[in-house]
C-alpha positions as CSV (number, residue, x, y, z in Angstrom):
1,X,-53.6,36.8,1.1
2,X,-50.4,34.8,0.5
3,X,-49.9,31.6,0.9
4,X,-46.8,32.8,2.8
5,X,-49.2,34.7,5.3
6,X,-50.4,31.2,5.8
7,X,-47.8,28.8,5.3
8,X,-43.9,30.3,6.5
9,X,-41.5,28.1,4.9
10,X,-37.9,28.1,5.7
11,X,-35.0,25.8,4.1
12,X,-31.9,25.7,5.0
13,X,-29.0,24.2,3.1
14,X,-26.4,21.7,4.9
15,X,-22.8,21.8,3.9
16,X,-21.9,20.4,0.7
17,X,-20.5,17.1,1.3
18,X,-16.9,16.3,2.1
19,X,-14.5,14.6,-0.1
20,X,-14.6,11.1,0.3
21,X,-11.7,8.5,-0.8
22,X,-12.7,6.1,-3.9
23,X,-11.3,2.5,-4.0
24,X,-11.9,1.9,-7.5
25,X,-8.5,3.6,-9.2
26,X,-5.3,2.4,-9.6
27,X,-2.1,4.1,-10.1
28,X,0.4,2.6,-12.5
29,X,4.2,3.8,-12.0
30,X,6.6,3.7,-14.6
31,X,9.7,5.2,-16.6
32,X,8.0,6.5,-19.7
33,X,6.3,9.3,-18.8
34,X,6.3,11.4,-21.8
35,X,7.9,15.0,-21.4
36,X,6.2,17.9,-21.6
37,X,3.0,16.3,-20.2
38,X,0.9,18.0,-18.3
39,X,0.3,17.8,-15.0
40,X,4.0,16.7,-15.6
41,X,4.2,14.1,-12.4
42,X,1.1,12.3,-13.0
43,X,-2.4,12.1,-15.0
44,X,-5.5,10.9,-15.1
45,X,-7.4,9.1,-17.8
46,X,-10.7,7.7,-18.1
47,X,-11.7,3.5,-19.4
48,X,-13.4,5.3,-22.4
49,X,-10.9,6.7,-24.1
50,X,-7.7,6.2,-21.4
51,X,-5.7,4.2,-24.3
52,X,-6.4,5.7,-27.1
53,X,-4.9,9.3,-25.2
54,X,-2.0,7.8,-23.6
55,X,-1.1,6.9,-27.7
56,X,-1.8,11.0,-28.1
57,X,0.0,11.6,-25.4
58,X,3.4,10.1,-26.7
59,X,3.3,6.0,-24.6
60,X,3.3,4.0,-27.1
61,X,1.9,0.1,-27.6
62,X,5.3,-1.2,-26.4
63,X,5.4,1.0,-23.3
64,X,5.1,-0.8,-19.9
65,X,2.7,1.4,-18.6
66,X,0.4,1.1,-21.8
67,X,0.8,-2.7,-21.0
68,X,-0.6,-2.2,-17.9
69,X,-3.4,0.1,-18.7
70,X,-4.6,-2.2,-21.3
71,X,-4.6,-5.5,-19.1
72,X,-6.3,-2.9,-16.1
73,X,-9.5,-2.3,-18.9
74,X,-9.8,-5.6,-20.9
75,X,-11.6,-7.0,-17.8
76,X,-15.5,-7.3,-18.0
77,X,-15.3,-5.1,-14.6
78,X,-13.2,-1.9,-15.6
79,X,-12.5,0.9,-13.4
80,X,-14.0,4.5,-14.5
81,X,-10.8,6.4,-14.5
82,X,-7.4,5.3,-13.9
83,X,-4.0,7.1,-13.3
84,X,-0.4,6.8,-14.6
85,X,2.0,8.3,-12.5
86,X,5.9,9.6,-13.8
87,X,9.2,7.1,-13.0
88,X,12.1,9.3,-12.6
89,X,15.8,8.4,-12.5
90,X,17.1,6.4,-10.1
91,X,19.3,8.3,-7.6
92,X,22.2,6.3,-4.9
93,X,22.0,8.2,-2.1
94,X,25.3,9.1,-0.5
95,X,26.3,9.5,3.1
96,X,29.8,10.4,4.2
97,X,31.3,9.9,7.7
98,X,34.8,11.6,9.3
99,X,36.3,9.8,12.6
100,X,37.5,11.7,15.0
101,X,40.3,11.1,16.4
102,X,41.5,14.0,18.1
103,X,41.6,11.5,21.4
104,X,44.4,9.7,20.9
105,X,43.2,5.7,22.7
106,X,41.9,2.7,21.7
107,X,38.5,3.4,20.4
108,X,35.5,2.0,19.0
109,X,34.4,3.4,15.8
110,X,30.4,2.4,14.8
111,X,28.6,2.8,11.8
112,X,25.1,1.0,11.9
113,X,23.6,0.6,8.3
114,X,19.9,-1.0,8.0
115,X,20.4,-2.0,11.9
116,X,23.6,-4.1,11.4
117,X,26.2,-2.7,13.5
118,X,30.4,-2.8,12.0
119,X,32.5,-1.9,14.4
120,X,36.4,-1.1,14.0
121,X,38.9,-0.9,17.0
122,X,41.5,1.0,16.4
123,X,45.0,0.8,18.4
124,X,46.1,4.0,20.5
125,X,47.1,6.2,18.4
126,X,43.8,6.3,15.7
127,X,44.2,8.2,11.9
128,X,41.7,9.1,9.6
129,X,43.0,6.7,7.3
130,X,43.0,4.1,9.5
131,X,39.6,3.9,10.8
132,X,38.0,4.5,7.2
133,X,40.2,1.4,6.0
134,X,38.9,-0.8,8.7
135,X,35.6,-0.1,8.5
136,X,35.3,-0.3,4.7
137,X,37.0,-4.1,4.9
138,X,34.3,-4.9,7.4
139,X,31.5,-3.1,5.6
140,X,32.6,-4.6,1.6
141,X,33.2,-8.1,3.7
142,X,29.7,-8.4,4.6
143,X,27.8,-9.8,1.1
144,X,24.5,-8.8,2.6
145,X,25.5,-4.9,3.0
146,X,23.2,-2.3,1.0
147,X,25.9,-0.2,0.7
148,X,29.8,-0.2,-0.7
149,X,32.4,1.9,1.5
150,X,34.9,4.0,-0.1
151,X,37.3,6.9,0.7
152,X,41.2,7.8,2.4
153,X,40.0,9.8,5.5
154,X,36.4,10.3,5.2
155,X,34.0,7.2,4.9
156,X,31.8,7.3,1.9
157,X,29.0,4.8,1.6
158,X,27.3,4.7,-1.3
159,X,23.7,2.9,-1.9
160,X,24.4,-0.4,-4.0
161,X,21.1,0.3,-6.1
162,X,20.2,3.3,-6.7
163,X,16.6,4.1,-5.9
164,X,16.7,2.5,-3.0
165,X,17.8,4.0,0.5
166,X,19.8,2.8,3.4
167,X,19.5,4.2,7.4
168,X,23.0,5.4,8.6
169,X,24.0,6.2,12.5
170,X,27.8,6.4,13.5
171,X,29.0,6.4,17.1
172,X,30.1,9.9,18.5
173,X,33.5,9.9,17.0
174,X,31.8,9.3,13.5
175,X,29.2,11.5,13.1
176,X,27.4,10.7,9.4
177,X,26.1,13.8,7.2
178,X,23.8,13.1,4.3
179,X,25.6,13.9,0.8
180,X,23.2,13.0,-1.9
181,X,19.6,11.9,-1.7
182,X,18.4,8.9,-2.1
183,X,15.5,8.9,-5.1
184,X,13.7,5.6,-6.4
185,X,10.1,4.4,-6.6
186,X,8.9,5.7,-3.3
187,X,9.5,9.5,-3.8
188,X,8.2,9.3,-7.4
189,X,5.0,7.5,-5.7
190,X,5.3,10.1,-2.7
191,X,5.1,13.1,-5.2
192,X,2.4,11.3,-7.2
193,X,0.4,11.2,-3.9
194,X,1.1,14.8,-2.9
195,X,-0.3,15.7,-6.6
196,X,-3.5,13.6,-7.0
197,X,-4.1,11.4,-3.8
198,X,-7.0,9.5,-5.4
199,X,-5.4,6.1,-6.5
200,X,-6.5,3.1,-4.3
201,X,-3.8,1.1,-5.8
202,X,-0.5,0.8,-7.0
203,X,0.6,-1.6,-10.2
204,X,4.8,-0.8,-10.3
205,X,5.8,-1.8,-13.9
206,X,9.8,-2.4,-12.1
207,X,9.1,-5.8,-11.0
208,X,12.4,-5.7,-9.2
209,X,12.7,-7.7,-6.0
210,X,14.6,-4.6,-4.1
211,X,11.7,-2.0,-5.6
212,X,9.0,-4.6,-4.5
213,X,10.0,-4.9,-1.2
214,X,10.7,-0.7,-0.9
215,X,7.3,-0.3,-2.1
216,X,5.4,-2.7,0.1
217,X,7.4,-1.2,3.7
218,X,5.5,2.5,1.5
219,X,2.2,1.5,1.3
220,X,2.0,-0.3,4.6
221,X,1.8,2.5,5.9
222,X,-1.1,4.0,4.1
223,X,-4.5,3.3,3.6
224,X,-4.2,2.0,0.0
225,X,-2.6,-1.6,-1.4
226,X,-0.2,-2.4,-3.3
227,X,-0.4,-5.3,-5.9
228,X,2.0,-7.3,-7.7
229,X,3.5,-9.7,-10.3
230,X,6.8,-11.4,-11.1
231,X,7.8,-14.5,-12.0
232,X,10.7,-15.2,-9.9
233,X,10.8,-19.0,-10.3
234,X,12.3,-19.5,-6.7
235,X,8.3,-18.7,-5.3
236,X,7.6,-22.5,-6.7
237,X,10.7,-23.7,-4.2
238,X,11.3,-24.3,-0.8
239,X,14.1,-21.8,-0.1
240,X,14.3,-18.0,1.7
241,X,15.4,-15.8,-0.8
242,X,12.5,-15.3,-3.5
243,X,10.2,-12.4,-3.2
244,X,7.0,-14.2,-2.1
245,X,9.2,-15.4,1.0
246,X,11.0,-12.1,2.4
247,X,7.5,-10.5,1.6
248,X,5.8,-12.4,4.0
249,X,8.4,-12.6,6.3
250,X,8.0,-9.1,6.7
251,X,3.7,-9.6,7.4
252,X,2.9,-7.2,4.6
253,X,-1.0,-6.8,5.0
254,X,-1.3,-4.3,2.1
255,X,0.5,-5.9,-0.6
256,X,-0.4,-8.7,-2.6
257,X,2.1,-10.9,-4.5
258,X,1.1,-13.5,-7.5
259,X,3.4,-15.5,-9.3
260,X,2.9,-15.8,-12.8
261,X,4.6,-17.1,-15.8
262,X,3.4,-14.3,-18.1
263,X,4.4,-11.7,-16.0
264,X,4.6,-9.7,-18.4
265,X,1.6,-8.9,-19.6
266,X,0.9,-7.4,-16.3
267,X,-2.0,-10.2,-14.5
268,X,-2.2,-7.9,-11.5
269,X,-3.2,-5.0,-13.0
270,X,-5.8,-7.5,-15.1
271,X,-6.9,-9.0,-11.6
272,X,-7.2,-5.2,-10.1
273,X,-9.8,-4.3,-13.4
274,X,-12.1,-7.3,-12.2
275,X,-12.3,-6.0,-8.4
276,X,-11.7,-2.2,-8.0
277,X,-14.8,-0.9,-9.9
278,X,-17.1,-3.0,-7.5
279,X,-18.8,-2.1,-4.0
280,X,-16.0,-3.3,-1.6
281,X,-17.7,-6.3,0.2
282,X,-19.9,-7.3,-2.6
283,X,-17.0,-9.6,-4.7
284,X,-14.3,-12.4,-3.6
285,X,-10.7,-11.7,-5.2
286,X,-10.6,-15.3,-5.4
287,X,-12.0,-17.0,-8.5
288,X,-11.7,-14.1,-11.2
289,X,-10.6,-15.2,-14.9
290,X,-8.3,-12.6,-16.1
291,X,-9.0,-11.6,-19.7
292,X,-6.1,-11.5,-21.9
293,X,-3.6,-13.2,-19.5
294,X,-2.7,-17.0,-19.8
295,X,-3.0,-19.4,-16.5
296,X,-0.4,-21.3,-15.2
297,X,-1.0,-25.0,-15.2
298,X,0.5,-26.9,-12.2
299,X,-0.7,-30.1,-13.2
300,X,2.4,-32.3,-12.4
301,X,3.8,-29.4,-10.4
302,X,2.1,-29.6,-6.9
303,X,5.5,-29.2,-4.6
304,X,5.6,-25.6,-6.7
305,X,2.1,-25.3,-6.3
306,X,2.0,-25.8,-2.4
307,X,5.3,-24.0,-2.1
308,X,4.0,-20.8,-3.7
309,X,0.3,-20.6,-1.6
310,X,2.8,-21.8,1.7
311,X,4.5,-18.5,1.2
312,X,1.1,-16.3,0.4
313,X,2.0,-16.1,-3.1
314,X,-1.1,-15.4,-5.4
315,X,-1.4,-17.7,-8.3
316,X,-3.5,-17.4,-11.8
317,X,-3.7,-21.0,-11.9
318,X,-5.8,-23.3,-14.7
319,X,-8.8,-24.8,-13.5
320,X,-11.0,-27.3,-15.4
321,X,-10.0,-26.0,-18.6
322,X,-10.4,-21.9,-17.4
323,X,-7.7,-19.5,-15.6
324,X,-9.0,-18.5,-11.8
325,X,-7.6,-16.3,-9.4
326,X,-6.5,-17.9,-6.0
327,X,-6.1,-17.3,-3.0
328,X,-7.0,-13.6,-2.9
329,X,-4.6,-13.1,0.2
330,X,-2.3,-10.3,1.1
331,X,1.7,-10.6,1.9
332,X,0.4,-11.4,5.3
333,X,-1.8,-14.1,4.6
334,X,-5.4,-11.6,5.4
335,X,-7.4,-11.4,2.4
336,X,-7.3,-8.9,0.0
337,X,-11.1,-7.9,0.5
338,X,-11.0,-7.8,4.1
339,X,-8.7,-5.2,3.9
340,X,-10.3,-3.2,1.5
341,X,-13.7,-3.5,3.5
342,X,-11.7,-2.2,6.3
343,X,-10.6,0.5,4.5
344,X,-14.0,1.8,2.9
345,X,-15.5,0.9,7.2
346,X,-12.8,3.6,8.4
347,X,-12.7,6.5,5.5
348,X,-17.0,6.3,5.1
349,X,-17.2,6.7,9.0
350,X,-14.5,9.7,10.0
351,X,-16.3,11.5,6.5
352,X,-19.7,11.0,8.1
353,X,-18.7,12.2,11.5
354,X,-16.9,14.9,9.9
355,X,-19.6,15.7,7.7
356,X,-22.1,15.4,10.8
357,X,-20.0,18.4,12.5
358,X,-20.0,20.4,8.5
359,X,-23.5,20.3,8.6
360,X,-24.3,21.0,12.1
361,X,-22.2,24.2,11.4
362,X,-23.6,25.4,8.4
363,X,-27.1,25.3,10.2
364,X,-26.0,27.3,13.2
365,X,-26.3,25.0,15.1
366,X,-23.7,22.1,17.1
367,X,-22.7,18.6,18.3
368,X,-23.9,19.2,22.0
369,X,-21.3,17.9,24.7
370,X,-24.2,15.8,25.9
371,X,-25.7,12.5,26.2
372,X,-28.0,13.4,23.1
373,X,-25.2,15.1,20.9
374,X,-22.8,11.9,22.2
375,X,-25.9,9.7,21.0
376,X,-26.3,12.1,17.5
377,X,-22.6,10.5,16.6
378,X,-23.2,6.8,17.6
379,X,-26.3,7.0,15.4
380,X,-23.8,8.2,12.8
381,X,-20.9,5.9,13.2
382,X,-24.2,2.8,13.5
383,X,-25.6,3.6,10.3
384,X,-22.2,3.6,8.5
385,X,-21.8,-0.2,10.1
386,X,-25.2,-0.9,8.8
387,X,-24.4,0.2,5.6
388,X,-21.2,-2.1,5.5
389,X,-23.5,-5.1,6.5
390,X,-25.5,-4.2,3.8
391,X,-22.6,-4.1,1.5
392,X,-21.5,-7.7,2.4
393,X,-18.5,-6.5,4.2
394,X,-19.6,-7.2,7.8
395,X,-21.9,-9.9,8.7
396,X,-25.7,-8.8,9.5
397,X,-26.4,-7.8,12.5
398,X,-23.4,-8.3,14.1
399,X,-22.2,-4.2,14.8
400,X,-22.5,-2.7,17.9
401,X,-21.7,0.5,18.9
402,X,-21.0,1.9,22.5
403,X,-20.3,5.1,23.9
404,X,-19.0,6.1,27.6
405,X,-22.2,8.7,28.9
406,X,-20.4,12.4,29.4
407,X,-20.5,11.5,33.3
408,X,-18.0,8.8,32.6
409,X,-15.9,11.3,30.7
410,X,-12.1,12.0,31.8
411,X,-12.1,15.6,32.6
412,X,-9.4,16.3,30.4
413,X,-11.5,15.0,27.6
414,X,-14.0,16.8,29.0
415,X,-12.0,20.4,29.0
416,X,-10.7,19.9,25.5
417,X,-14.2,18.9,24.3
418,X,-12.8,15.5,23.4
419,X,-15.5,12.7,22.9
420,X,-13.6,9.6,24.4
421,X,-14.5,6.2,24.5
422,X,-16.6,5.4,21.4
423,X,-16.1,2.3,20.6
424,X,-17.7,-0.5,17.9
425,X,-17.3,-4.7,17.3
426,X,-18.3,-6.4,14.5
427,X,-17.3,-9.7,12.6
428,X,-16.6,-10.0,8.9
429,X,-18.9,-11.6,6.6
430,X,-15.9,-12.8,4.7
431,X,-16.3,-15.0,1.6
432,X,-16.3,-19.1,1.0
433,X,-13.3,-20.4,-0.8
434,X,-13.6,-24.1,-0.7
435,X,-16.3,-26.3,0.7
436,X,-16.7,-30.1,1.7
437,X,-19.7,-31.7,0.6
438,X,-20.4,-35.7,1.4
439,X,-23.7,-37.2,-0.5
440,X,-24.5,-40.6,0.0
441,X,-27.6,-42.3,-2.7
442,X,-29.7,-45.3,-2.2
443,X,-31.5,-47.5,-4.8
């Protein structure tokens, strides 16, 4: 007899698991991308060895990029593999606008440019020329305009800095058509992403204000972040116009600014080597001592000191005789680990729930639209919250998840086979920054 004829085993395989996004690489963007490199947009390289091939690869020690790479690994904390994506030129995009004036009246011809309307009248009896001179006196005349206006019968605007694009909408009797495409950091990082979409974050080695800001309105509106450095003197003042200021005028939850005086040796990449490698919720960005970078002292210099952390600026300031990190907040004033605990929180629970579906699947088997199959994924999405607890990102015991029972269901829901109403609260453990402490001693 065998032990089959006793015993029947069966095993089945679940599907192999999805693809889930890191948050311990960074992408650095620069100009030097050597040619002839392949993949020729972007490439990976690993903390072993990363510096030594870039050299290989034709950057070279002097290279902004390299700069970067080198602060990113020469932390305690350095991230496995890291990526450095391609720069290329710098295009000023061009739109071009002809009035109508086949109607021969008093008219009002409008083009809106970044949302500021410039509006010409003309008298009754409109020409090409006329209308295109108006508008580009009122247009040059404004100082805070992102374009300049040229041309004799046709209206052609013309990005001031290249790279970076302007919106464009003309009234009816100016209708705008789009002559040359605007190309700058954010489709070099858009065709980096479309390549290899693995970076977490972004170092920029342009630490131009205009690129900054460009790059910051990008990122927002992905689930990555976007750090920073410059050391635009104006951050330590009180005025509206530095980098730090329009940055967090604009609430900017996935970008993080710092100020530093040796900018150039690239502190936030140095800051993003002591955090990215660890478990998100298990480290504070605060307090980190950047290897290789030199703190600011602000001893004597407390208006500049208050000025900068008023505007959410990030400093690497010297404390009792040792650089450390503060405060660890976005643009917007959240902290940086927050939002990465956020992050990990939502891409670890849609891959287990997607995953939950894979591997139902690959057994034959389904997600019932049921009480017990809607209780299957609130297990799912529980365990995932337990797990962030665990990690220090939320505080213990403090997830709850809740789920309206099919009954409850909207029938459209229903008919589509739409789970609705799954929903989950929790508080963030957070970190402590500062603390008060009052001792009192008797003989």
């Amino acid at each position: 007899m065998a032990l089959s004829d006793v015993i029947n085993l069966t095993i089945s395989r679940s599907a192999p698991p999805v693809s889930r996004q890191g948050f311990g690489k960074a992408v650095i963007m620069g100009p030097n991308f050597p040619a002839g490199l392949s993949p020729a947009i972007q490439k990976s390289y690993t903390a072993s060895s990363g510096l030594a091939t870039m050299l290989s690869d034709g950057f070279t020690t002097s290279h902004a990029e390299y700069k970067a790479a080198a602060a990113l690994l020469g932390q305690t904390n350095k991230p496995a593999t890291f990526q450095v994506g391609k720069r290329t030129s710098a295009v000023a995009q061009v739109n071009t606008g002809t009035p109508d004036t086949s109607t021969q009246s008093v008219q009002h011809y409008i083009a809106t440019i970044n949302g500021t309307a410039y509006d010409f009248t003309s008298d009754s009896t409109p020409t090409a020329a006329e209308v295109v001179t108006g508008l580009t006196s009122l247009i040059n005349g404004d100082s805070g305009s992102a374009v300049t206006a040229t041309g004799t019968n046709t209206l052609i605007l013309t990005a001031n800095q290249a790279g970076i694009a302007f919106t464009v909408t003309g009234s009816t009797n100016l209708p705008f058509v789009a002559t040359t495409a605007n190309n700058g950091p954010v489709e070099d990082l858009t065709a980096v992403f479309a390549a290899d979409n693995s970076a977490y974050a972004v170092v920029l080695c342009s630490q131009d204000d205009n690129e900054i800001l460009v790059v910051a309105a990008y990122v927002e509106t992905l689930r990555k972040i976007f750090v920073v450095s410059t050391g635009d003197s104006g951050v330590l003042g009180s005025g509206t116009t530095d980098i730090a200021y329009k940055l967090k005028a604009k609430s900017y939850a996935r970008t993080a600014y710092m100020y530093s005086s040796n900018h150039a040796a690239f502190p936030e990449a140095a800051w993003l080597g002591t955090f990215l490698p660890l478990q998100p919720g298990a480290y504070n960005s605060k307090f980190q001592t950047l290897a290789g970078i030199t703190a600011d002292d602000f001893t004597g210099n407390a208006s500049g000191y208050s000025n900068a952390k008023g505007k959410n600026a990030n400093l690497y300031d010297l404390v009792d005789d040792a650089g450390m990190t503060e405060e660890g907040v976005m643009a917007s004033g959240d902290y940086i680990d927050n939002i990465i605990g956020i992050d990990w929180i939502y891409a670890n629970t849609q891959s287990d729930v997607y995953q939950q579906f894979k591997n139902a699947a690959a057994l034959g088997t389904k997600i019932p639209y049921t009480d017990v199959g809607f209780a299957a994924i609130q297990s799912t999405v529980q365990n995932r919250l337990r797990l962030a607890e665990r990690a220090g990102i939320l505080a213990d015991g403090s997830s709850v998840v809740t789920v309206v029972p099919v009954a409850q269901q909207d029938p459209a829901d229903v008919a589509a086979r739409r789970m609705g109403g799954i929903t989950f609260t929790a508080t963030l453990a957070g970190a402590v920054n500062e603390t008060v402490i009052t001792g009192s001693v008797v003989d």
